[in-house]
PyMOL Python script that loads the backbone (N, CA, C, O; Angstrom):
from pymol import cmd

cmd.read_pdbstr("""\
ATOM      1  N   UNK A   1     193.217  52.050  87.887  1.00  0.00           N
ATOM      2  CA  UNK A   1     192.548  53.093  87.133  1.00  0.00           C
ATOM      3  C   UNK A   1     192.029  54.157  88.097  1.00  0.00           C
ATOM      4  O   UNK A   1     191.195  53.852  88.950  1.00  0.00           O
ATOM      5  N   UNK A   2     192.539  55.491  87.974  1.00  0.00           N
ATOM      6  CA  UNK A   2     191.727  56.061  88.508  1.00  0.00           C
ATOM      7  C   UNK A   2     189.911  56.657  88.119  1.00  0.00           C
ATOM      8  O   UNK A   2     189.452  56.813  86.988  1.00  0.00           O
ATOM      9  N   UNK A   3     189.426  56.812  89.001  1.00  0.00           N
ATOM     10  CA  UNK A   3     188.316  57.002  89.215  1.00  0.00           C
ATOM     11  C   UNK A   3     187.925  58.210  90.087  1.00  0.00           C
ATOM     12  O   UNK A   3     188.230  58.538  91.233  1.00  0.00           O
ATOM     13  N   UNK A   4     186.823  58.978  88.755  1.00  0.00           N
ATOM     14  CA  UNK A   4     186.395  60.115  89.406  1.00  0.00           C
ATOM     15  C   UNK A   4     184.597  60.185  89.835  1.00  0.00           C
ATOM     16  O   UNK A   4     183.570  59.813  89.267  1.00  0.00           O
ATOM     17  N   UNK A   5     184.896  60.845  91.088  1.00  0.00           N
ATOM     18  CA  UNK A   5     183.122  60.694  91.534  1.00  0.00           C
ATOM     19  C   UNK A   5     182.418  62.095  91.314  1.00  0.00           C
ATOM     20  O   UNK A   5     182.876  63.231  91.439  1.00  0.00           O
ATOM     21  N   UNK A   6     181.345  61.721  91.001  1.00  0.00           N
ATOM     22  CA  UNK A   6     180.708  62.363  90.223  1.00  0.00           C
ATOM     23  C   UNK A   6     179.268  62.564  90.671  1.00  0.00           C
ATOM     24  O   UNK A   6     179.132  61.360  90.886  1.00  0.00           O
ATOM     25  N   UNK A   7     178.067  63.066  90.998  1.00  0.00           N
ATOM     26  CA  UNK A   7     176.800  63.164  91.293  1.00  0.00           C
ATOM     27  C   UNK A   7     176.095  64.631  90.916  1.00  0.00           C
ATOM     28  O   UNK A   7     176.586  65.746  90.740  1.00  0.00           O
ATOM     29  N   UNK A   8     174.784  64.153  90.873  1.00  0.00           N
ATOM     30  CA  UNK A   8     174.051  65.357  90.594  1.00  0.00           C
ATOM     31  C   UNK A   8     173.641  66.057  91.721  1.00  0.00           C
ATOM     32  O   UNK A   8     172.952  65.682  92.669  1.00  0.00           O
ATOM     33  N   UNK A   9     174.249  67.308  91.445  1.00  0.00           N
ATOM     34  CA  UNK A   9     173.409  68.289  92.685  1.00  0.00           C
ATOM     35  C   UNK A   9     171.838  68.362  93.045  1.00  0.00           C
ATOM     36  O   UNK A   9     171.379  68.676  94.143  1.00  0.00           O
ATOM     37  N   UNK A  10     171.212  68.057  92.054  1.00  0.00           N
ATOM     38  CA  UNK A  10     170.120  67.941  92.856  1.00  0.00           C
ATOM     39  C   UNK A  10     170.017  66.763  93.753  1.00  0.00           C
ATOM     40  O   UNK A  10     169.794  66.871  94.959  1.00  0.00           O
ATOM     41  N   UNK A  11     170.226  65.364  92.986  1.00  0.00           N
ATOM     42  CA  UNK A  11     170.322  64.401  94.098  1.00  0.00           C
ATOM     43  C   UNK A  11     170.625  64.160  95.112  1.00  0.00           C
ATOM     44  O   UNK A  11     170.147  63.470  96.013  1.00  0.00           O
ATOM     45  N   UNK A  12     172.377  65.381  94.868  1.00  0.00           N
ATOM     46  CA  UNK A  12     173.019  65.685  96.089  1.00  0.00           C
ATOM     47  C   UNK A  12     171.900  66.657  97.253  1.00  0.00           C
ATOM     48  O   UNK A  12     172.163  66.642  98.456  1.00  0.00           O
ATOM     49  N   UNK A  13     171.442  66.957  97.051  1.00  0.00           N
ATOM     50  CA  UNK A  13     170.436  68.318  98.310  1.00  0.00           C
ATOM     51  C   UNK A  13     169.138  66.960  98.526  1.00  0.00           C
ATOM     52  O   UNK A  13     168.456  67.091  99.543  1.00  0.00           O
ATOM     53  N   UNK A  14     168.903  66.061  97.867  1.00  0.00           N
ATOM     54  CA  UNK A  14     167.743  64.906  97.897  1.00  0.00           C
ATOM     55  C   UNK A  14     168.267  64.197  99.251  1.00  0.00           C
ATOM     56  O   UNK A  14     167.719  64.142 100.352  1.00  0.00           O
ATOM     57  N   UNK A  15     169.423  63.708  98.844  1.00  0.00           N
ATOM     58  CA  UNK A  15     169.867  62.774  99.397  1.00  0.00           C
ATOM     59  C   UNK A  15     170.253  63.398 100.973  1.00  0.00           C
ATOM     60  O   UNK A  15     169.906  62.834 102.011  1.00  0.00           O
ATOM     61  N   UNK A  16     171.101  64.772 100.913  1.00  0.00           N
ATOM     62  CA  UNK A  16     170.889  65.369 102.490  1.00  0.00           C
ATOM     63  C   UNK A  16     169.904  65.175 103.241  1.00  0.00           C
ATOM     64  O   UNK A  16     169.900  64.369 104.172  1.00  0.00           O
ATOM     65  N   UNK A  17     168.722  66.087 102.821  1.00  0.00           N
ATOM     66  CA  UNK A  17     167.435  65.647 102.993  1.00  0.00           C
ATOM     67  C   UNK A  17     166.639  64.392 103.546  1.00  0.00           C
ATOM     68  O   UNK A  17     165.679  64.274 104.309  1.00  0.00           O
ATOM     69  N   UNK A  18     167.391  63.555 102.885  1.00  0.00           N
ATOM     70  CA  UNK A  18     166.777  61.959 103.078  1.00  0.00           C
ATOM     71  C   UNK A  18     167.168  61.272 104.187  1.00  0.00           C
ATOM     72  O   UNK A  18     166.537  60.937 105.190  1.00  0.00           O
ATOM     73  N   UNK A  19     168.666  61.060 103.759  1.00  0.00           N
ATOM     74  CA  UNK A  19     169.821  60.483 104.584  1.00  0.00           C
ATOM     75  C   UNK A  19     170.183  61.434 105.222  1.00  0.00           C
ATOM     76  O   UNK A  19     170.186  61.068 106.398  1.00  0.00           O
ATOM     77  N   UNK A  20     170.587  62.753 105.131  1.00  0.00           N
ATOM     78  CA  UNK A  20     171.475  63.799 106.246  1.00  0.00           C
ATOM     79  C   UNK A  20     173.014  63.689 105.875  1.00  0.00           C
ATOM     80  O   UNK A  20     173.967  64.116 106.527  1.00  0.00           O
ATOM     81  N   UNK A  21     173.021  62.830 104.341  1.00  0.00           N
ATOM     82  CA  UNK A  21     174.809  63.110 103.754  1.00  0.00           C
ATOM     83  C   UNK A  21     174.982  63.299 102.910  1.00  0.00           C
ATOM     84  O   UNK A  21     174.512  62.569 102.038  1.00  0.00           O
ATOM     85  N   UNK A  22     175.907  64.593 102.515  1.00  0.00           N
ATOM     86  CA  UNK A  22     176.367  64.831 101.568  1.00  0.00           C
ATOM     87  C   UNK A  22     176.933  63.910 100.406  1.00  0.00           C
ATOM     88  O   UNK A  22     178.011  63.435 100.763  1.00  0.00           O
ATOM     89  N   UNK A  23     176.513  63.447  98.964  1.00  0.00           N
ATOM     90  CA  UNK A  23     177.041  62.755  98.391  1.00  0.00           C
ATOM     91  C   UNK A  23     178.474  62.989  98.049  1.00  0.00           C
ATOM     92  O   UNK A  23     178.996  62.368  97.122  1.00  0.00           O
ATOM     93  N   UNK A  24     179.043  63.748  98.670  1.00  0.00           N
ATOM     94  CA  UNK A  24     180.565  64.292  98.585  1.00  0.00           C
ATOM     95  C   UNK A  24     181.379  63.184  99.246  1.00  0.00           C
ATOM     96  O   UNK A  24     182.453  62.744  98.836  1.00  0.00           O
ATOM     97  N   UNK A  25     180.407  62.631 100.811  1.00  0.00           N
ATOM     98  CA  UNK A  25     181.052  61.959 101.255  1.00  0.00           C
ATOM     99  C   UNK A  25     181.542  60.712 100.823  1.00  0.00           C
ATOM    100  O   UNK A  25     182.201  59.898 101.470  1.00  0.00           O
ATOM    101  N   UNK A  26     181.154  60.653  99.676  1.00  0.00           N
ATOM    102  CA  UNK A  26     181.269  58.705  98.824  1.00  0.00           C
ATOM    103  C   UNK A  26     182.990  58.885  98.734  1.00  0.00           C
ATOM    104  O   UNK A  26     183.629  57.835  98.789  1.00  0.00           O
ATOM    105  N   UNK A  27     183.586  59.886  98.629  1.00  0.00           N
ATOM    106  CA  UNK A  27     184.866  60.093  97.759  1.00  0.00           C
ATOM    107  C   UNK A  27     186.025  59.803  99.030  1.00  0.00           C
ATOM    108  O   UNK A  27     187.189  59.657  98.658  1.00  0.00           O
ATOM    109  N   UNK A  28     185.665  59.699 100.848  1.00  0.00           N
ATOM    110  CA  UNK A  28     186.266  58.864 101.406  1.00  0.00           C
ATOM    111  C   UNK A  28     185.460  57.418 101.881  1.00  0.00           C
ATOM    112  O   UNK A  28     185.525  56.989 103.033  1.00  0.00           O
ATOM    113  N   UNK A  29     184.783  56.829 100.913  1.00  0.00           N
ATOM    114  CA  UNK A  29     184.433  55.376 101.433  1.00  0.00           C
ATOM    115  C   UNK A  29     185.531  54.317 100.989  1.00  0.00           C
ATOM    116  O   UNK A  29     186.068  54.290  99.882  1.00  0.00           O
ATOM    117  N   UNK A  30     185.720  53.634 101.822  1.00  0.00           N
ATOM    118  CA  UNK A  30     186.523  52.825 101.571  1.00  0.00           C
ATOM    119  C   UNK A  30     186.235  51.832 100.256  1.00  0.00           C
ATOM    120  O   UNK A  30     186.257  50.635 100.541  1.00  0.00           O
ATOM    121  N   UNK A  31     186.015  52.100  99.109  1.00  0.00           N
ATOM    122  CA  UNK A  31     186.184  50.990  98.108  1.00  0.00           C
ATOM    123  C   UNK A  31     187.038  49.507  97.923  1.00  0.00           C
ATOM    124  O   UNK A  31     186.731  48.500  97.286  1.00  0.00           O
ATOM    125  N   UNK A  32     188.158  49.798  98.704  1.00  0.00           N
ATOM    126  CA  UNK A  32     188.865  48.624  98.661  1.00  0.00           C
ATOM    127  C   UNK A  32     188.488  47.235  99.017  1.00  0.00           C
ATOM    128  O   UNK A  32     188.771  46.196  98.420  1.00  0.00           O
ATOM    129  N   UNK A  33     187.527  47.475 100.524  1.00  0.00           N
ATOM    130  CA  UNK A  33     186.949  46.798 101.161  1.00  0.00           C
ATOM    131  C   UNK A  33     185.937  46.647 101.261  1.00  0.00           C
ATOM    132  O   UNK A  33     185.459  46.073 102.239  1.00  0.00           O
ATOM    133  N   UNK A  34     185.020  47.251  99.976  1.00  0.00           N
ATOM    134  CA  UNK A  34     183.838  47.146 100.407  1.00  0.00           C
ATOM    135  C   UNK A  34     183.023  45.490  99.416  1.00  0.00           C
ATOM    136  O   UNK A  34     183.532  44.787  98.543  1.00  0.00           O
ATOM    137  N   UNK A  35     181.880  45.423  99.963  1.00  0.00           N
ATOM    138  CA  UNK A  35     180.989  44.541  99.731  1.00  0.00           C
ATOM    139  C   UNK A  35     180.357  44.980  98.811  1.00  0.00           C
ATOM    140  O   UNK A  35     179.370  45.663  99.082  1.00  0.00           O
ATOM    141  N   UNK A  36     180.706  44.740  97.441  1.00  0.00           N
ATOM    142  CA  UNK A  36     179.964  45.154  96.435  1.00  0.00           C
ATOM    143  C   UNK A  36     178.995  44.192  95.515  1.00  0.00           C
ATOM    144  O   UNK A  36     179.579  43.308  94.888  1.00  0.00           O
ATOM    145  N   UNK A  37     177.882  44.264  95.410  1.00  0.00           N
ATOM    146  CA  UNK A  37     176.840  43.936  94.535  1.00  0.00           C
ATOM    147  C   UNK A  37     175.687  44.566  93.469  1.00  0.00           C
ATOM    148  O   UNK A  37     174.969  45.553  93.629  1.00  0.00           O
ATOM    149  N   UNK A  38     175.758  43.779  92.504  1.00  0.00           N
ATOM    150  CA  UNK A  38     174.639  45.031  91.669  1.00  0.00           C
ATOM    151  C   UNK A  38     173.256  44.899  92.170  1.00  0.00           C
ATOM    152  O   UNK A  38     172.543  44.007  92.631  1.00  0.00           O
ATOM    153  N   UNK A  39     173.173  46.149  91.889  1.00  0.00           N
ATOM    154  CA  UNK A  39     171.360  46.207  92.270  1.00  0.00           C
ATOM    155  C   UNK A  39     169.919  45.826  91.051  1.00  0.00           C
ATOM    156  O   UNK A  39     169.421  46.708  90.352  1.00  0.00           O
ATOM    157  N   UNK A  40     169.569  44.712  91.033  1.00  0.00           N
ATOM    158  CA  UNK A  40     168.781  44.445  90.141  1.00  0.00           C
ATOM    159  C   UNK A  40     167.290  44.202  90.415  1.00  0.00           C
ATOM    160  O   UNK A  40     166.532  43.499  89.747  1.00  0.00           O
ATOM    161  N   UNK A  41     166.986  44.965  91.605  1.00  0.00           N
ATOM    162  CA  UNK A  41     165.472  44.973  92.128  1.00  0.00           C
ATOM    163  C   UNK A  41     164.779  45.799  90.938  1.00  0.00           C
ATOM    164  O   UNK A  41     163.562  45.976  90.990  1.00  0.00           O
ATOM    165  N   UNK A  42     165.419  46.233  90.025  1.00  0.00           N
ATOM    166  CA  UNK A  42     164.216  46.793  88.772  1.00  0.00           C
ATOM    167  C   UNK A  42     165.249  46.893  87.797  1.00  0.00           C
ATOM    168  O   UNK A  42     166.322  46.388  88.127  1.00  0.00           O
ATOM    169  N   UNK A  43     165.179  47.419  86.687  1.00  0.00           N
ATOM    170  CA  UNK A  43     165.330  47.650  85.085  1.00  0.00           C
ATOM    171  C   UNK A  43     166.008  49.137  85.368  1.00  0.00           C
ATOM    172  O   UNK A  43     165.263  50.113  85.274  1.00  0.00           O
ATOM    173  N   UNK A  44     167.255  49.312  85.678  1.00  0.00           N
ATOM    174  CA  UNK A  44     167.731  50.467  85.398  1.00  0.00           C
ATOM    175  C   UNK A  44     167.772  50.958  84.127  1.00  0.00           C
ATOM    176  O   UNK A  44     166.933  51.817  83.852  1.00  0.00           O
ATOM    177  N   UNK A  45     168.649  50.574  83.173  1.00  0.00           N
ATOM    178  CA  UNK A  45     169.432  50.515  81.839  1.00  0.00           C
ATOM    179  C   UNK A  45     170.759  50.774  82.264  1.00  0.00           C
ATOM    180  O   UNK A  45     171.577  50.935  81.358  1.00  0.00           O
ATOM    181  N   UNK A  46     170.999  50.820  82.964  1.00  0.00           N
ATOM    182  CA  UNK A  46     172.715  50.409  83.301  1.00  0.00           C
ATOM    183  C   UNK A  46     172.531  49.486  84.301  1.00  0.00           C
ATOM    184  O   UNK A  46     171.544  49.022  84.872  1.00  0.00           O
ATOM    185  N   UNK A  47     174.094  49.281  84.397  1.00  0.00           N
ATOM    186  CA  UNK A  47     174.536  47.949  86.008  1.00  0.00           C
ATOM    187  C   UNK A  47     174.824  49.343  86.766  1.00  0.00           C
ATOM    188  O   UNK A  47     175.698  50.182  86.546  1.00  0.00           O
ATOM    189  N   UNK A  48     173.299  49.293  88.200  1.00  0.00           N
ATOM    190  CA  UNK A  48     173.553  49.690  89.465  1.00  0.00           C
ATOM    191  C   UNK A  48     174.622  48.990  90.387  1.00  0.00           C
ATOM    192  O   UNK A  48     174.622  47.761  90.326  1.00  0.00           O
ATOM    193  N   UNK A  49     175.229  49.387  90.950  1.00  0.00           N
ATOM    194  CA  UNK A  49     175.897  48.722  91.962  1.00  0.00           C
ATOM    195  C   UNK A  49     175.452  49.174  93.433  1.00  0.00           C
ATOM    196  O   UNK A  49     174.917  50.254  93.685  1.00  0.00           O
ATOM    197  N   UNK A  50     175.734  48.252  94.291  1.00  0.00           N
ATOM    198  CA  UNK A  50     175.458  48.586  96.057  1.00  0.00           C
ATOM    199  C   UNK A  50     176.662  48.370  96.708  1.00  0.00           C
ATOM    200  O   UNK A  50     177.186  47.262  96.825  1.00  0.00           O
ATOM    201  N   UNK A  51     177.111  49.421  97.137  1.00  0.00           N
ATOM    202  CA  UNK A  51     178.435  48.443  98.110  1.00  0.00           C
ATOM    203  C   UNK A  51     178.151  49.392  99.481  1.00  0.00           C
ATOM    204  O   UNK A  51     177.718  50.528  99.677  1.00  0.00           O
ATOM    205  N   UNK A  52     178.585  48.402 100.220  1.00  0.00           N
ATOM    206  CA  UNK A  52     178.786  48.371 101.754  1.00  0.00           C
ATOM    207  C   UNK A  52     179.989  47.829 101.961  1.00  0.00           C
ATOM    208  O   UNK A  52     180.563  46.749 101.816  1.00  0.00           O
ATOM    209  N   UNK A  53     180.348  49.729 102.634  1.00  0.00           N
ATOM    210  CA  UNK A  53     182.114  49.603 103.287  1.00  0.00           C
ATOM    211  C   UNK A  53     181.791  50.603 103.872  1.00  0.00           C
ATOM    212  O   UNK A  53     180.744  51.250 103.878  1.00  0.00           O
ATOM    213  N   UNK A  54     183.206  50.778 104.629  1.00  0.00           N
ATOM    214  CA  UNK A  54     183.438  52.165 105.588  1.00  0.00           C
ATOM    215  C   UNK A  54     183.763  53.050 104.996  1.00  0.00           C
ATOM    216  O   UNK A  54     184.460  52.980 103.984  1.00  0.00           O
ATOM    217  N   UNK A  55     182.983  54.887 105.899  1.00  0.00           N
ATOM    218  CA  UNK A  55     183.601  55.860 106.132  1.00  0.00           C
ATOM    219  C   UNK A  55     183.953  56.368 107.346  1.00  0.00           C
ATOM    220  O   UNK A  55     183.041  56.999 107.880  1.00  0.00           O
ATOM    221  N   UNK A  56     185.001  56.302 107.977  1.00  0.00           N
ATOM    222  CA  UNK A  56     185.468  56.575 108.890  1.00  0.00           C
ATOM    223  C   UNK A  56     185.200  55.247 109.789  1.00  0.00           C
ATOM    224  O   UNK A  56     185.440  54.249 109.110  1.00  0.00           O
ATOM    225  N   UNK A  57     184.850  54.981 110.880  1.00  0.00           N
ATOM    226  CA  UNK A  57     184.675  53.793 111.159  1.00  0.00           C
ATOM    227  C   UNK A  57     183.195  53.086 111.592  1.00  0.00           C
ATOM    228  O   UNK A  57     182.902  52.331 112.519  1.00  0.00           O
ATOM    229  N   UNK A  58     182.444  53.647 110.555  1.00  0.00           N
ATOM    230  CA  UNK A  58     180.779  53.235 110.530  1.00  0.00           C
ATOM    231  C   UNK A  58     180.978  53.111 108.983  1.00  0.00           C
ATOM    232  O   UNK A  58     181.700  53.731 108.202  1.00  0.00           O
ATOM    233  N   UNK A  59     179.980  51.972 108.798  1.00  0.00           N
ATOM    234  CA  UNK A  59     179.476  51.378 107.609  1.00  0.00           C
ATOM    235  C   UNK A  59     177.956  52.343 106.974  1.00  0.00           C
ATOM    236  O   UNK A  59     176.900  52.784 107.426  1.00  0.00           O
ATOM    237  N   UNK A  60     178.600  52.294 105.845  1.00  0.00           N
ATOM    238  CA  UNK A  60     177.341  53.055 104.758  1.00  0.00           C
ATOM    239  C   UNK A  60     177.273  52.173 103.566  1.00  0.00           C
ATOM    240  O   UNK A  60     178.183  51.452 103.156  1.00  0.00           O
ATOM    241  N   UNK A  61     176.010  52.325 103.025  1.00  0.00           N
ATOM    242  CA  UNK A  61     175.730  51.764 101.470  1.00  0.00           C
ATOM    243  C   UNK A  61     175.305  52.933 100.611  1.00  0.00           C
ATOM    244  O   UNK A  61     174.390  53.741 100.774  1.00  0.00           O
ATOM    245  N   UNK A  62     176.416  52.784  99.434  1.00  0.00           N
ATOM    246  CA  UNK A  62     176.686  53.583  98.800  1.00  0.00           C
ATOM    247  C   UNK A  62     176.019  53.012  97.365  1.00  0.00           C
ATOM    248  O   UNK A  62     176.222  51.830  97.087  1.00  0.00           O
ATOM    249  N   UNK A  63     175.128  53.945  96.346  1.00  0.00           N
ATOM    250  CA  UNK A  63     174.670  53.051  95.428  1.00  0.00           C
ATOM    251  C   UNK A  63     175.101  53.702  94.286  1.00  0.00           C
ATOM    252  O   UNK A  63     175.082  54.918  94.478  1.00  0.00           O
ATOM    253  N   UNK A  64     175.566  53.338  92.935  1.00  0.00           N
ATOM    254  CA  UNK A  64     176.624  54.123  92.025  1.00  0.00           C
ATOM    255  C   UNK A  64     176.166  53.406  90.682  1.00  0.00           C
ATOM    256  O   UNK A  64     175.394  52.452  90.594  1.00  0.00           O
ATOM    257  N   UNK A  65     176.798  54.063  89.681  1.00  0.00           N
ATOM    258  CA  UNK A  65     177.097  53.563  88.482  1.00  0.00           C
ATOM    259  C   UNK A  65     177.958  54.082  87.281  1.00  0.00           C
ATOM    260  O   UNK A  65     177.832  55.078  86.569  1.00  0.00           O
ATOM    261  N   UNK A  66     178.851  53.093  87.301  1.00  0.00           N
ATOM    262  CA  UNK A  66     180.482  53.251  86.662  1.00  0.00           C
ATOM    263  C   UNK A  66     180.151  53.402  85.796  1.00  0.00           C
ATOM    264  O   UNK A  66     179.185  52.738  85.421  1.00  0.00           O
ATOM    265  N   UNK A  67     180.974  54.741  84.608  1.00  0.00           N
ATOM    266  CA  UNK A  67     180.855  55.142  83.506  1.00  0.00           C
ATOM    267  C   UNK A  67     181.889  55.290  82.782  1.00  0.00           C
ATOM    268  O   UNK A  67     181.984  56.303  82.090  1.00  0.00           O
ATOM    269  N   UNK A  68     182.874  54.332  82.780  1.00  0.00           N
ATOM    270  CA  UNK A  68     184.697  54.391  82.609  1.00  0.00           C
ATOM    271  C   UNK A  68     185.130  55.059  83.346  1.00  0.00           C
ATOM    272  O   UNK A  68     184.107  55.317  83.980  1.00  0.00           O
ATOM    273  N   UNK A  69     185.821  55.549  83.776  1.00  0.00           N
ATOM    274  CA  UNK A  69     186.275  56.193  85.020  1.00  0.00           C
ATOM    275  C   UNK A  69     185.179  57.168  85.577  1.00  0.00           C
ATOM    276  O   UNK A  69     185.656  58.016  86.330  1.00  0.00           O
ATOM    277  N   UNK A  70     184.199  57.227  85.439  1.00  0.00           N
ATOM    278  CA  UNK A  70     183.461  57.937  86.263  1.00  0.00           C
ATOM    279  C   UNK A  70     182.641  56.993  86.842  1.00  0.00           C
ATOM    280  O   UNK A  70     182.095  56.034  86.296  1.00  0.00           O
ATOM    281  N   UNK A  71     182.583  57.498  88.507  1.00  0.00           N
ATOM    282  CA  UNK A  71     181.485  56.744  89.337  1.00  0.00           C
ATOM    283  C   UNK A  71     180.695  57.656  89.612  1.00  0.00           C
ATOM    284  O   UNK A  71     181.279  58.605  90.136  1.00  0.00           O
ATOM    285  N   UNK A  72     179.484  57.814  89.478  1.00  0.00           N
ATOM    286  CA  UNK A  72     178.460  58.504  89.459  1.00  0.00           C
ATOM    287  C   UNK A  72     177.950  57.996  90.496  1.00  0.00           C
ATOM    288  O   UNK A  72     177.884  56.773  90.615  1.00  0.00           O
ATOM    289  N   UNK A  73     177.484  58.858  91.460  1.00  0.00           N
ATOM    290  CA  UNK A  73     177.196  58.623  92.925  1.00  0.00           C
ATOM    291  C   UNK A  73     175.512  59.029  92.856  1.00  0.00           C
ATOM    292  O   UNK A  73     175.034  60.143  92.643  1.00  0.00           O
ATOM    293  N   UNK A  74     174.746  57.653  93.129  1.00  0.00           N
ATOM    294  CA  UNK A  74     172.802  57.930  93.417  1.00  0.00           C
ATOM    295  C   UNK A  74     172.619  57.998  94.509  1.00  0.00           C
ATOM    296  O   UNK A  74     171.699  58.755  94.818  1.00  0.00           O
ATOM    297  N   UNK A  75     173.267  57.366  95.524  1.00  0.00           N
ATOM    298  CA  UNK A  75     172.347  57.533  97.106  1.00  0.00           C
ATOM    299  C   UNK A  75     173.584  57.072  97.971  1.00  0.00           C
ATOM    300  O   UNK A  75     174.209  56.092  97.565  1.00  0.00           O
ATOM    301  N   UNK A  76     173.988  57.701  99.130  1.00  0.00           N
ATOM    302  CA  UNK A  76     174.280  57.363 100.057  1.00  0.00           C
ATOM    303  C   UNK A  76     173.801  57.597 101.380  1.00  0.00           C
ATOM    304  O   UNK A  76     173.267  58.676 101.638  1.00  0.00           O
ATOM    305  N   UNK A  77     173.972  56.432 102.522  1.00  0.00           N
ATOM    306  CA  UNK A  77     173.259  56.411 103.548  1.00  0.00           C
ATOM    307  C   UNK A  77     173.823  55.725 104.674  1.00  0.00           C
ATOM    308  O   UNK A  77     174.341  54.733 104.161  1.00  0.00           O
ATOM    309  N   UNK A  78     174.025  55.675 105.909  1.00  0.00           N
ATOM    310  CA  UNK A  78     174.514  54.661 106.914  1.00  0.00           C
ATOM    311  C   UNK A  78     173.927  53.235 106.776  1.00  0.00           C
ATOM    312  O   UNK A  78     172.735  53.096 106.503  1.00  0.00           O
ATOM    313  N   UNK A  79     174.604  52.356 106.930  1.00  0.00           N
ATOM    314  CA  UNK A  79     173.864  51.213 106.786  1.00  0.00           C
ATOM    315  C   UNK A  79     173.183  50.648 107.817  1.00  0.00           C
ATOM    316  O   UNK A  79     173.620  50.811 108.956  1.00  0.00           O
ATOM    317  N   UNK A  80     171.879  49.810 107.576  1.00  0.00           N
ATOM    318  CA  UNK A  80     171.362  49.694 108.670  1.00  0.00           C
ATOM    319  C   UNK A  80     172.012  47.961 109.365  1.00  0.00           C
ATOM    320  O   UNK A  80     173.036  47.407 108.963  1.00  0.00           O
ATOM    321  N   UNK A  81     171.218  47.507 110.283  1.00  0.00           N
ATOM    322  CA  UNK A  81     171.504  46.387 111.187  1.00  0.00           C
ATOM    323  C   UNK A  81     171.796  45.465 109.988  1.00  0.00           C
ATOM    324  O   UNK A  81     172.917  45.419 109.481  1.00  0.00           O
ATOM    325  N   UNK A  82     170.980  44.889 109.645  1.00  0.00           N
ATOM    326  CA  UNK A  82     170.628  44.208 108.616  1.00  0.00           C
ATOM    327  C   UNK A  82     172.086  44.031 107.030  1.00  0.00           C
ATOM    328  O   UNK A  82     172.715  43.162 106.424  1.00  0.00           O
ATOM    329  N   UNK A  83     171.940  45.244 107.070  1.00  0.00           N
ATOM    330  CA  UNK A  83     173.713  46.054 106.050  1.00  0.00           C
ATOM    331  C   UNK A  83     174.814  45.114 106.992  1.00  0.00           C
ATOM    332  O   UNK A  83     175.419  44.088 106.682  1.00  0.00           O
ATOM    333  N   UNK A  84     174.813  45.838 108.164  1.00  0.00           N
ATOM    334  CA  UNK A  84     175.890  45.434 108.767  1.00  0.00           C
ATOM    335  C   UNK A  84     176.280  44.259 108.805  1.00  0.00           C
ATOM    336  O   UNK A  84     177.461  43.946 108.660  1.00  0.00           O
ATOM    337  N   UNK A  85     174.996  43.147 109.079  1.00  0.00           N
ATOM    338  CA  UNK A  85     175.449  41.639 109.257  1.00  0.00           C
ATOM    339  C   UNK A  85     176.117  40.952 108.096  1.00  0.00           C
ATOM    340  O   UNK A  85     177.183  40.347 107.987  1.00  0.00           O
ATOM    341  N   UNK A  86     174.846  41.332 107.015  1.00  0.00           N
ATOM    342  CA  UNK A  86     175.595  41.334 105.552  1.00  0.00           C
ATOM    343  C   UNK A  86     177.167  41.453 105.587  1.00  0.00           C
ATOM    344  O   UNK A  86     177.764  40.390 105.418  1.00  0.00           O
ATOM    345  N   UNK A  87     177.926  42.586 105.781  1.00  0.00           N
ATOM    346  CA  UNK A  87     178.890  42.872 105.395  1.00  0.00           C
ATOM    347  C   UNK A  87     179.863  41.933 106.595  1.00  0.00           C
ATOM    348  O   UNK A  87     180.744  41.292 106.021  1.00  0.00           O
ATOM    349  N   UNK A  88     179.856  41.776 107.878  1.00  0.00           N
ATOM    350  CA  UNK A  88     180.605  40.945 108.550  1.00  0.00           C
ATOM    351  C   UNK A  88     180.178  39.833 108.505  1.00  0.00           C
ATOM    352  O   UNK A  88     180.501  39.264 109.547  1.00  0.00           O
ATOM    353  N   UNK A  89     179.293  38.821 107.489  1.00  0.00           N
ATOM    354  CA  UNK A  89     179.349  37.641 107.515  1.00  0.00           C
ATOM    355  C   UNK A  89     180.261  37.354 106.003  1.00  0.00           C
ATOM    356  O   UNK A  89     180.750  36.245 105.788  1.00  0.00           O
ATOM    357  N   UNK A  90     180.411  38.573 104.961  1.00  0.00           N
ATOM    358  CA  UNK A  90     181.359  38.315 103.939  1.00  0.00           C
ATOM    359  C   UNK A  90     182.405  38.010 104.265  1.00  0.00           C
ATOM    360  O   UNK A  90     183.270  37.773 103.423  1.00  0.00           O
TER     361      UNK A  90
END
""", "prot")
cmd.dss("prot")
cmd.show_as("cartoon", "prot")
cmd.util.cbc("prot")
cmd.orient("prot")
């Protein structure tokens, strides 16, 4: 299925701000490979997801939520130490 990414510009200028990346960049993360889990530290009203995979050859966690073919992009960020081990002990 394809899948289109999607985010809000404001979040997008938040998230520069925050992190220093464009939520544009989600659209080369590697999905194939990534470490995906939902995020249930609170009551969204949808299924958040977290995945940790690559862009380019550094790891980021990317946090989203699928809307039939739309992935709607909330936060992206490099992942930290902690991310990383996570993802090479999967």
């Amino acid at each position: 299925m394809l899948v289109y990414i999607t985010y809000h510009p404001t979040k997008n200028e938040s998230n520069q701000a925050k992190h220093g990346m464009p939520l544009d960049e989600a659209r080369s993360f590697e999905w194939a490979d990534a470490l995906v889990r939902k995020d249930d530290r609170f009551e969204y009203g949808e299924d958040r997801m977290s995945a940790i995979g690559y862009i380019g050859n550094r790891l980021h966690v990317v946090v989203y939520v699928d809307r039939g073919n739309i992935r709607r992009i909330i936060s992206l960020r490099k992942a930290n130490k902690r991310e990383e081990r996570q993802y090479a002990e999967a």
